[in-house]
N, C-alpha and C positions, 0 to 999 in steps of 0.2 A: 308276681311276675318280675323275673329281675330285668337289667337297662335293658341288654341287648335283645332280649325277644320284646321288650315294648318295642323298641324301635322298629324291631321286623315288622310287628303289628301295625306301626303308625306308617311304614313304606307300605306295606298292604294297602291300608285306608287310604292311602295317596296314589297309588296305580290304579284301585278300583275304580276311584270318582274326580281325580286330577286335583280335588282341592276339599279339608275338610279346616274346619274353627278347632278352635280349644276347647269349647266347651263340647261338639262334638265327640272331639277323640274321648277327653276326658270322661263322657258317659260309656263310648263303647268301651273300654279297659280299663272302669271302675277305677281311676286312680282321683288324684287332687290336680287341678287347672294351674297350680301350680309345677306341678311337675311335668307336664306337658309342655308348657311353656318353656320350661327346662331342658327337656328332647327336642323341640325344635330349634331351640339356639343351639344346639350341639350337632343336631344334623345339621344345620345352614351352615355350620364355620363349617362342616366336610364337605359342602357342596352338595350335599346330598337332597335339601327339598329346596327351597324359596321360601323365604319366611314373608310373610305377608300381616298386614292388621287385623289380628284378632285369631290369626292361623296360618296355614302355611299350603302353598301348590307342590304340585311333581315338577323335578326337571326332565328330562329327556331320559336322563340316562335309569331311571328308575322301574324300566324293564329288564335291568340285567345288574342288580343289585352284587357289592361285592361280597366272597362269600361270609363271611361273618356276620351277614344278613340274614344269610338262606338258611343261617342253622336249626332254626325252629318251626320249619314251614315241613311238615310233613314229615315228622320227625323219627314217628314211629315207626310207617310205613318203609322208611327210607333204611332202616336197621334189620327189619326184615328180609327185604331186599337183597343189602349188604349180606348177612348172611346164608340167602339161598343161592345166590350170586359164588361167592367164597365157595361153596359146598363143590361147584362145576371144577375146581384147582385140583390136581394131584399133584404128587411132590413130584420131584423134576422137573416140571412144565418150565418154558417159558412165558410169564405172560405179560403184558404190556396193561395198565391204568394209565386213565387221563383224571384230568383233577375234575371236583368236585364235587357236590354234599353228599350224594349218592356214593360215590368212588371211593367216600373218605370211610363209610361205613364199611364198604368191603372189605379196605386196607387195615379196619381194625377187626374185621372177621379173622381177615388171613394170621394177621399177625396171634392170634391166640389159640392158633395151631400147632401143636408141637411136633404132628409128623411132616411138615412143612420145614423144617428148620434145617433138616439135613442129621449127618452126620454119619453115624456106624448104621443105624437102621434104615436109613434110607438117602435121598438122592435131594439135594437143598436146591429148593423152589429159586426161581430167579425174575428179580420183578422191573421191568421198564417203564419206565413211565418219568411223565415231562412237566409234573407235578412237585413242588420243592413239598409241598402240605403232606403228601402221599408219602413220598421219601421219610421225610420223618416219623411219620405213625407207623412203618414199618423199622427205622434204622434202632427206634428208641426200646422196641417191642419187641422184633425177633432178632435171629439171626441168621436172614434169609438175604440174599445176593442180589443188590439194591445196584441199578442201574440208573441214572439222570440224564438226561437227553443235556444238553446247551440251547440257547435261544436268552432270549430276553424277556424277563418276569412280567407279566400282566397282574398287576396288584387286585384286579377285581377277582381272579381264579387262583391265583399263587401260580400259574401256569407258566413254562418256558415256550415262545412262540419266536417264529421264525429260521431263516436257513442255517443256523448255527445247530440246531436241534435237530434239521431236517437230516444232516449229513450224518449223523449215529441212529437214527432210524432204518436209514436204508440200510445199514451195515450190519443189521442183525435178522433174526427172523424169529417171529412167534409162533408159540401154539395156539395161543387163545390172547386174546384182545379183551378187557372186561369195559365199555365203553358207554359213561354218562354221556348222555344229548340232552337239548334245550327240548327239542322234539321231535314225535316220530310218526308219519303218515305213510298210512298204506302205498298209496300213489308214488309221493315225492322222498319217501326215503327216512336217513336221518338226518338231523339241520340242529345248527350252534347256533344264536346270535349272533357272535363276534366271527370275522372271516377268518383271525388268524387260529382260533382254536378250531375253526373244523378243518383249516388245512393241515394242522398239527394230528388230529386224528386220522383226516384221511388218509395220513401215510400209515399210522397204525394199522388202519385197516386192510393196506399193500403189502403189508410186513407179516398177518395175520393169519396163520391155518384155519383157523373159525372165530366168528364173529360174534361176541355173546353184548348187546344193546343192554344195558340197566336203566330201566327210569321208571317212578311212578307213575300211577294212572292221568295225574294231569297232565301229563308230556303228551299220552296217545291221541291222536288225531289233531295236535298242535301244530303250528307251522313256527318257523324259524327262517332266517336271512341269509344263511349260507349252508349247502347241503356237504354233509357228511360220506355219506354213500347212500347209494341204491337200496332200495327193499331187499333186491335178487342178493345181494351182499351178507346180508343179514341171516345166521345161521336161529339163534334163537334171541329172545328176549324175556326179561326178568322184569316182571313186573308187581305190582302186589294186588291182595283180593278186592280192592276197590274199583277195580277197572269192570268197566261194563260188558254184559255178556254177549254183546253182539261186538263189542270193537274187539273185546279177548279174539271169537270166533274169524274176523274179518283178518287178521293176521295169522292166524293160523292157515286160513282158506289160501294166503299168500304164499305156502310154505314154511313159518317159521315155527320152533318148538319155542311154544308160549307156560311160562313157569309164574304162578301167580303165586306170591308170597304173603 
């Protein structure tokens, strides 16, 4: 297990139970009490947990981890996704991504397309999106017609948030929207954590000919702190074969075309 997915692992064991020891962690991830000890001095100087005697608590903010966290949590399922997601793109489209782990899979589905790209045989995709993470895994990959919204970086998503990014939003218009959420309920919709990312989406979603939701099965029936949009909003959703067959069924019954990866 290399640092960064220990770490993930040890923010996991920290959101689960708010406080775990050393010798804890170090039984559940087979490593040395050494090296743990190690991870926790490294997350505390980030702020990341509270180092305490003999182990370490959660702070606050460790329900919405930055993403270099979230890279090993559902990893598989998340690349599946990305790619059955990617599959919905024909060339020409406009479509808009928001940032994150989900999103980032897609952005490298898209990008290892080559009738995506343009040229003599066809019509070069063009992609929007308020993600500097996104931008890159497409700028460095294809050669497809990379849009960046403005706004101000949110270092936990690499995301651009605020009115600077709102004003080149409204001034275009999409086909399709390919759009990670924190979470997604029948009832309440889609919902971010952070307020400034679901207002950043929600204009996505105002810009949007059709609305395609991407999130693993732990998002479905989750709640979140600021709503994204409506269910009614929601054209289809990507999700993968883990999700259970009555919550698959319960969105569907809501209207929406449910693609399980």
């Amino acid at each position: 297990m290399d640092r960064y997915a220990r770490w993930n692992a040890l923010l996991e064991l920290l959101t689960e139970s708010g406080r775990v020891s050393v010798e804890e962690a170090a039984a559940k991830l087979d490593v040395s009490q050494a090296t743990i000890r190690r991870d926790f001095e490294q997350l505390a100087q980030q702020q990341m947990i509270t180092r305490t005697r003999g182990g370490a608590v959660a702070n606050g903010v460790s329900y919405d981890l930055p993403l270099r966290y979230k890279t090993a949590k559902h990893s598989a399922e998340k690349q599946r996704i990305g790619a059955a997601a990617a599959a919905l793109v024909s060339p020409g489209m406009v479509v808009g991504l928001n940032g994150g782990t989900t999103t980032t899979e897609v952005a490298r589905a898209l990008a290892v397309r080559p009738d995506l790209a343009g040229g003599a045989d066809g019509a070069q995709l063009t992609v929007v999106t308020n993600a500097l993470n996104i931008a890159n895994e497409l700028l460095v990959r294809s050669r497809m017609k990379i849009v960046v919204t403005g706004g101000v970086v949110r270092p936990q998503s690499y995301e651009l948030l605020g009115p600077l990014g709102g004003g080149v939003l409204r001034e275009v218009t999409l086909d399709v929207v390919l759009l990670g959420v924190d979470a997604l309920d029948v009832r309440l919709g889609a919902a971010a954590h952070h307020e400034g990312e679901a207002a950043m989406n929600n204009l996505m979603v105002a810009r949007a000919r059709r609305v395609v939701i991407i999130a693993d099965s732990s998002k479905l029936g989750a709640h979140a702190f600021a709503r994204v949009c409506p269910i009614e909003r929601i054209d289809t959703l990507v999700t993968d074969s883990g999700a259970a067959p009555d919550v698959v069924a319960s969105f569907r019954d809501a209207g929406l075309n449910v693609i399980c990866a």
